[in-house]
ZAMARGU-4260 file (C-alpha; in steps of 0.2 Angstrom, whole numbers, plus 5000, padded with zeros to 4 digits):
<rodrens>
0) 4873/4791/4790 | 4872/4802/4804 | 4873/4822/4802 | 4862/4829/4817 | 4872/4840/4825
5) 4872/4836/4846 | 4869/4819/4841 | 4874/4800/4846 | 4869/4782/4843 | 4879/4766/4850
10) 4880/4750/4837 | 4880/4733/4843 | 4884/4716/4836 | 4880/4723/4818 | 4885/4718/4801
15) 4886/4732/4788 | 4888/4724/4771 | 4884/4730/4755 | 4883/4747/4758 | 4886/4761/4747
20) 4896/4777/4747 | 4899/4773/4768 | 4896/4760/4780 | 4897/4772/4794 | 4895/4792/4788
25) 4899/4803/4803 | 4898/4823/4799 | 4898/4837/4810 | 4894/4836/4829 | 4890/4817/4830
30) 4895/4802/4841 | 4898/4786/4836 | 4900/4773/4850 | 4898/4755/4849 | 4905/4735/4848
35) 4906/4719/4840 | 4903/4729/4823 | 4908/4723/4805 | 4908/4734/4791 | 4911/4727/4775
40) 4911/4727/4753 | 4906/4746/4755 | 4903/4751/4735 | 4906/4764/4725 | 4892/4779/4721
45) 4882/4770/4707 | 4888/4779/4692 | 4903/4790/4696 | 4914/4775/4704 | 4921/4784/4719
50) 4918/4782/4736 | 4916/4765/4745 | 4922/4770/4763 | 4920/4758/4776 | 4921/4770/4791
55) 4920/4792/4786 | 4922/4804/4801 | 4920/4821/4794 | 4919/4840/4802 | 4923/4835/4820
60) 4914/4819/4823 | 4919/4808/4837 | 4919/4789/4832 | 4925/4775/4845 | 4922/4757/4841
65) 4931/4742/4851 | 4929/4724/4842 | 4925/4729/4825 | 4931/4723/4808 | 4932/4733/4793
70) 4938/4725/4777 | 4934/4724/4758 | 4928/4741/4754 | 4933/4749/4740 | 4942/4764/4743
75) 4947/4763/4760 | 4943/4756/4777 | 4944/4774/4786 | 4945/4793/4783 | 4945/4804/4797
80) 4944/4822/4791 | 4942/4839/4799 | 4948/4849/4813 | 4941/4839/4831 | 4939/4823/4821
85) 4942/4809/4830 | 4941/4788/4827 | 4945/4776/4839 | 4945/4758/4834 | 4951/4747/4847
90) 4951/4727/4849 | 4952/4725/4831 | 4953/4705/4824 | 4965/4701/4815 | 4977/4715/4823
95) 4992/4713/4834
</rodrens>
């Protein structure tokens, strides 16, 4: 979860699994850059059974991943919301 406006991480060769509500959050002013990333079986919120996002790009944060993998998450793989949202997912497996 990152919601620091201004700021930026890179992921690599990581597996998110498990997780719950979002693999990835991103809010606001926030960049995500990264490879080789696999986010899966996100969960619902413990009690209210919604949720469960693999990737979540809100409010005008910029996401670019090449290789990554998002599968088996319970609501969706990706939601991109707000104005200046962006999500770039390149080199994805499995795609043609």
């Amino acid at each position: 979860w990152l919601e620091v406006a201004g700021a930026a991480v890179e992921l690599r060769d990581l597996v998110i699994s498990g997780a719950q509500i979002g693999g990835i959050e991103a809010i606001g002013a926030v960049r995500i850059t990264g490879s080789r990333v696999v986010i899966r079986g996100t969960l619902p919120r413990a009690g209210l059974n919604d949720r469960g996002r693999g990737i979540d790009a809100l409010g005008g944060a910029q996401v670019d991943l090449r290789w990554v993998a998002v599968e088996l998450n319970r609501e969706v793989a990706v939601q991109a919301s707000g104005a200046g949202t962006r999500v770039k997912l390149s080199e994805v497996p499995g795609s043609s």
